[in-house]
N, C-alpha and C positions, 0 to 999 in steps of 0.2 A: 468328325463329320460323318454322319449317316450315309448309306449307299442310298443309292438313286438311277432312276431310268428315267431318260427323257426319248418320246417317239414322237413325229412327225410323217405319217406318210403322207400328207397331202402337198402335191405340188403347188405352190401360191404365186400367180399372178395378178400384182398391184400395179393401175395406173387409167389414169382417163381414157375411155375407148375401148377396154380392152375386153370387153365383150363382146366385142363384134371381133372377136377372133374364133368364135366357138365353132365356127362351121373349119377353118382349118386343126382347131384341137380334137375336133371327132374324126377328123382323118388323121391325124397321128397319129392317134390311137386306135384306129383301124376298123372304127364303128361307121354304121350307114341307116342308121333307123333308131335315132334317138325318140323317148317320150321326154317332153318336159310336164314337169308338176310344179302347178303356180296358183292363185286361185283367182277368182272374177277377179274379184278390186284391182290388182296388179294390170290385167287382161283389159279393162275399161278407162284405165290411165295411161295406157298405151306405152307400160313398161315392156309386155313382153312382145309387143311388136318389135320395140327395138331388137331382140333378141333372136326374135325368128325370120327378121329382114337379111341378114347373114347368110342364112339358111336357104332360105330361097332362093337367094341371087347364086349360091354353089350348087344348085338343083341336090341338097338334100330335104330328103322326104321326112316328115317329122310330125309325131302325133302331141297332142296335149291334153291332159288330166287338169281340168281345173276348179275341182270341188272341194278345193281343200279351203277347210275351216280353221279359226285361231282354234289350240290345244287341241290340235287333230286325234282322231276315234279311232281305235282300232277296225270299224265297219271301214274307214274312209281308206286307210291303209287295204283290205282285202277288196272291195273295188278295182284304187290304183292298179292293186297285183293282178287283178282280172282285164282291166283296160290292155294294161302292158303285154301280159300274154296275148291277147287279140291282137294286138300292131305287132308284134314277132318283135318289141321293142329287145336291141341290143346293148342300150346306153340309155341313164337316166339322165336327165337334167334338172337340177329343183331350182327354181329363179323365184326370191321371196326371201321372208325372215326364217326365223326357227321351224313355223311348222312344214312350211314346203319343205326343206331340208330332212326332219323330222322322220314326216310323210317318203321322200324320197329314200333315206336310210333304210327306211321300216320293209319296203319294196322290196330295195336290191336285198336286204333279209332273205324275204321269198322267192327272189329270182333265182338264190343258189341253194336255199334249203327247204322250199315249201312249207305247206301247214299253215298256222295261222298265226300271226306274230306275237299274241301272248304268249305261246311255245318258248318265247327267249326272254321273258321280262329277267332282267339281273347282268350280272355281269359275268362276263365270257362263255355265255349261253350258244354264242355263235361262235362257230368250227370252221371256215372257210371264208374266206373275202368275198366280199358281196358284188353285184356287175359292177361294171366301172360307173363312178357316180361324176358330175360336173356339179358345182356348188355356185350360184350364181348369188349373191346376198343383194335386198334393194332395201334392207334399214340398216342401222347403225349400230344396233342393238347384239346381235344373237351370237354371232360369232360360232355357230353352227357347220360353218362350211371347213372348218379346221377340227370340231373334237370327233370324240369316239363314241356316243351318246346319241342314242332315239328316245324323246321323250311321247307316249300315244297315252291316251287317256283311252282306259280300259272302260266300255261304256257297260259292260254289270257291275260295278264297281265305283261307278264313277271314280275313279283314283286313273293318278297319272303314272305310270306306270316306265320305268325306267331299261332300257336295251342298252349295254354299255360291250365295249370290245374294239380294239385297233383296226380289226377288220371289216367294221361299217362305216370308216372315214370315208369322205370326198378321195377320186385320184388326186382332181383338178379344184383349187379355187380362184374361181375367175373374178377380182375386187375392184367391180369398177365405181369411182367416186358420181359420176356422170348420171348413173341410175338410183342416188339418193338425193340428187339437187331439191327434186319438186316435191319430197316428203311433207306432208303436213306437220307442221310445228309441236302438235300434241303427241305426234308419232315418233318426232324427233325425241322428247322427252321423254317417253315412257321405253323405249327402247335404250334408249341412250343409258338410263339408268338402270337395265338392265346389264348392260356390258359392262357397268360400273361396279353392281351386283358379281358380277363374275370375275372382276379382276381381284375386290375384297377377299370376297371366300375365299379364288383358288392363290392367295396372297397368304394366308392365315389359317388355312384349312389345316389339320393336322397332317395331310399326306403333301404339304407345300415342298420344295429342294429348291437350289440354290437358282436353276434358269425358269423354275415357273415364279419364284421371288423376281428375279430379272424383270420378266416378262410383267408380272402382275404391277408392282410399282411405277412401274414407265407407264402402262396403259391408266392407272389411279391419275398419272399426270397430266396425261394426255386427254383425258375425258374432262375430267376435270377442270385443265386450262380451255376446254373450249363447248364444252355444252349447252352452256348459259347463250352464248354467240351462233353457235349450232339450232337451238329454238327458235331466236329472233331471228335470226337471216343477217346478221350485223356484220359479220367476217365472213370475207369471202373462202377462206380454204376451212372455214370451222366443219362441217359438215364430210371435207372429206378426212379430214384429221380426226374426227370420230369413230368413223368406219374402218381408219386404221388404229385405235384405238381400241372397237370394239373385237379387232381380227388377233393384235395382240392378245388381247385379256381372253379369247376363246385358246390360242395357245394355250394360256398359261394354265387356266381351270382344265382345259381339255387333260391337259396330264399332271393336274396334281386331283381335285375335285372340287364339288362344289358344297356347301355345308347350311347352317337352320335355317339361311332367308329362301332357300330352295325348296328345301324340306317344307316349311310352314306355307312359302307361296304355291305350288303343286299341289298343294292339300287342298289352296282355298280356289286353284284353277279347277280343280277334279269336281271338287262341291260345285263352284259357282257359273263353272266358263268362264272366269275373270280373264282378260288378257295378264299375258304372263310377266309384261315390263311392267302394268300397273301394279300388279301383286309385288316384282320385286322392290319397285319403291316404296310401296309403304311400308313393308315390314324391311327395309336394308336399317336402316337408322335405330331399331327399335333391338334387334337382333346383333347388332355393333354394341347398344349400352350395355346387352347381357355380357358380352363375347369380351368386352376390351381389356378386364381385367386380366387375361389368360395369356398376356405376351403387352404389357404396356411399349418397349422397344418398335413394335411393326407397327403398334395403333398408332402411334408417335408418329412416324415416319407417313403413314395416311393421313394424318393431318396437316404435315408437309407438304404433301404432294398436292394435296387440297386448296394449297395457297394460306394456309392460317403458319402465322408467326411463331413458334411454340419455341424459342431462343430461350428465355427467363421462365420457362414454366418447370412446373414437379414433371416426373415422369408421368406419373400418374393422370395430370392435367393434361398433359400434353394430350395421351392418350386419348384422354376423354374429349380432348377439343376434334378429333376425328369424325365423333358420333355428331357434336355441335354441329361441327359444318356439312353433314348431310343432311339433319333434319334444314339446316337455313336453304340448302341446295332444292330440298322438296320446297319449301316453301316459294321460292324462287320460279322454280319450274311451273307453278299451281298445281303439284299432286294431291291430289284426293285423298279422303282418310278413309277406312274401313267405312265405318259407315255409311258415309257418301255414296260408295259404288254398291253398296245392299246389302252389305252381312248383316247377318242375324246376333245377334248376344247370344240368341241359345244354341245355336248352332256354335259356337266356340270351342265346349268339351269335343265334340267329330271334331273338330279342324284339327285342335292338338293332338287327338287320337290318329287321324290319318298322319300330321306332319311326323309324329312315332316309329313308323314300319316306314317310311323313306331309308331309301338303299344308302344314303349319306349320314346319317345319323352320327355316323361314328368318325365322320372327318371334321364334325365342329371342333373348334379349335377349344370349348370348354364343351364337358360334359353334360348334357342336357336330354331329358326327360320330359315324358306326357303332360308332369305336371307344371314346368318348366314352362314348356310351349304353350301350354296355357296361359301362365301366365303375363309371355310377351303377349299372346292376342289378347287377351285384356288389358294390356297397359298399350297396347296400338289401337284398341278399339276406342280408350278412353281418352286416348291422345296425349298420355299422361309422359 
C-alpha cells in the first residue's frame, strides 16, 4: 500500500438550524467585524437574512460584499479585498455555493499576503493561513466549504484559474439542511451533479488513498440514492442527504483531486460563463467512457453505488454500466447538451487547448492529451 496524507482543518458543523449559531461562532473565535460575501440572488430570497438575523439580535456589526458572480473574476476578488479593508473586516463569511466560497478564499489570500491574487494561481503559492474564514454552503452541490482550492477566472485570459494550499480552507463549516429547502429544482440538479462530479474524480483520480476512496463511494451512494427525489421534492430528507452528500464528496476530492470533467468543464466556464454544475454534467458521462477502462474494479463499484445490478456482468460491463447510468441520470434530470447551452463547434480546438494547461491534468486516472480532449468534446458535442 502506498503512503498517504489525509488533512482536514476545517471544523464541520452539521444539522438543521445550525446557522444561526454563527453570531456565537465568531465570538469563540474572538472576531467582532465580520464581512460576509454572498451575492443578490441569495440576498433577494431572503437567504442571507436568515444569516445576519443572528447577528443583529448579538449586536454584531457586520458588512456585506454582494457582487459576486457564478465563476467569479479575479476584478471581483480585488474589490471584495478592497470592500474588506474599508470595514477593518476581521472574519470573512461566504454564504452561497462554490463561488462565494471561492471569492471568500481568494480574499483571506489577500488579507495575509497582499498583491493581486493571480500572484498565487497553482499550488502551494500561499505561505501563511489566510484570516479565519466561516463557510456557510445554500446548494447541494460544491462542497467548497471543506477543500483547499480557489477556483477565479482570470479575466485576461479568460481561463479559470486554480489557488490550491491547506491554508485557504474554511476554520468553520457551518452545514445547515434548512438553507437548501427552497432551492429551485434546476439548481438542485446541476449542482447536485456537480458533487457527483467530485466524488467520481476525487474516487478515481490518480492521487485517490484509501479514506478519500471511503469518502468518495459513500457520497457516489449517497447522491445517487437521492438526487432524482432531491429535484422533485418527493422525499422529504432527499435534499438534506445531498448536501451531506455533497460535503462528503468535497472531503474526499478536497485531498485527493479532481481530474478531465474539471479540466474540460473550467475551460468551457472560462470561454463561456457556463455555470460550472451545468458544465460538470455534461461532460461527467462522456469523460467516465474515456476514463473507465483504466481501473474497471472502482468503475464497477460506481455503478453499484448507482443502483445498477452488475452481479452476472464481465468486469469490463460492469464498468461500463457506471457511464450508462450517468448518461440515463442526465437524462433524468433534463441536462442539456453542449450545444443546447451555446457552444460553438469551432470553438472546441480552444476548449481542449485550455482543458491542456489545467493544474489537474495529471490526476486523470488515464492519460490524456489536447488531442484526447478534443475528442471527448466532439463526442459530447455530438452526443455520440
Amino acid at each position: 500500500m502506498k503512503s498517504f496524507e489525509f488533512v482536514l482543518p476545517t471544523r464541520i458543523r452539521f444539522g438543521e438550524g445550525i446557522s444561526s449559531e454563527l453570531a456565537t461562532e465568531i465570538r469563540k473565535m474572538g472576531h467582532s467585524r465580520p464581512m460576509i460575501l454572498t451575492d443578490k440572488g441569495l440576498i433577494d430570497a431572503g437567504i442571507v437574512s436568515k444569516i445576519t438575523k443572528p447577528l443583529k439580535e448579538s449586536g454584531i456589526e457586520y458588512t456585506i460584499f454582494d457582487a459576486i458572480e457564478p465563476n467569479p473574476r479575479d476584478i471581483t476578488v480585488q474589490k471584495a479585498y478592497q470592500s474588506a479593508l474599508e470595514a477593518k473586516a476581521d472574519l470573512l463569511v461566504a454564504v452561497g455555493g462554490g463561488s462565494s466560497m471561492d471569492t471568500a478564499k481568494a480574499v483571506g489570500v489577500l488579507m495575509t499576503h497582499g498583491g493581486r491574487i493571480n500572484d498565487y494561481e497553482g499550488l502551494d503559492k500561499v505561505t501563511k493561513p489566510i484570516c479565519d474564514l466561516i463557510a456557510i454552503p445554500t446548494t447541494v452541490g460544491t462542497g467548497s466549504e471543506v477543500t483547499f482550492w480557489s477556483v477565479i477566472t482570470d479575466t485576461d485570459r479568460h481561463f479559470k484559474m486554480s489557488i490550491g494550499s491547506p491554508l485557504v480552507a474554511a476554520k468553520l463549516a457551518l452545514v445547515d439542511p434548512l438553507l437548501v429547502k427552497s432551492l429551485p429544482p434546476s439548481m438542485v440538479a446541476a449542482t447536485g451533479m456537480d458533487a457527483l462530479t467530485h466524488a467520481v474524480e476525487g474516487y478515481t483520480c490518480t492521487l485517490a488513498e484509501p479514506i478519500t476512496d471511503a469518502c468518495g463511494i459513500y457520497a457516489i451512494e449517497m447522491i445517487g440514492a437521492n438526487i432524482r427525489e432531491a429535484v422533485s421534492g418527493s422525499a422529504k430528507d432527499a435534499r438534506s442527504n445531498m448536501l451531506l452528500g455533497s460535503l462528503i464528496a468535497g472531503i474526499c476530492f478536497g485531498n485527493s483531486d479532481i481530474a478531465g470533467v474539471h479540466c474540460m468543464g473550467e475551460a468551457l466556464g472560462g470561454l463561456y460563463d457556463t455555470p460550472h454544475g451545468i458544465s460538470m454534467a455534461i461532460l461527467l458521462p462522456y469523460v467516465m467512457e474515456y476514463n473507465y477502462r483504466s481501473d474497471y474494479g472502482k468503475f464497477s463499484r460506481i455503478a453499484k453505488a448507482l443502483g445498477v445490478d452488475i452481479r452476472d456482468m464481465k468486469d469490463e460491463d460492469a464498468a461500463y454500466a457506471a457511464v450508462q447510468a450517468v448518461h440515463q441520470l442526465n437524462r433524468d434530470l433534463k441536462i442539456p447538451s453542449l450545444k443546447e447551452i451555446g457552444t460553438k463547434e469551432e470553438d472546441l480546438p480552444e476548449l481542449a487547448k485550455r482543458a491542456a494547461l489545467n493544474v489537474s491534468v495529471e490526476s486523470n486516472p488515464r492519460k490524456v492529451s489536447e488531442e484526447d480532449f478534443l475528442e471527448i468534446f466532439q463526442k459530447a458535442y455530438q452526443q455520440r
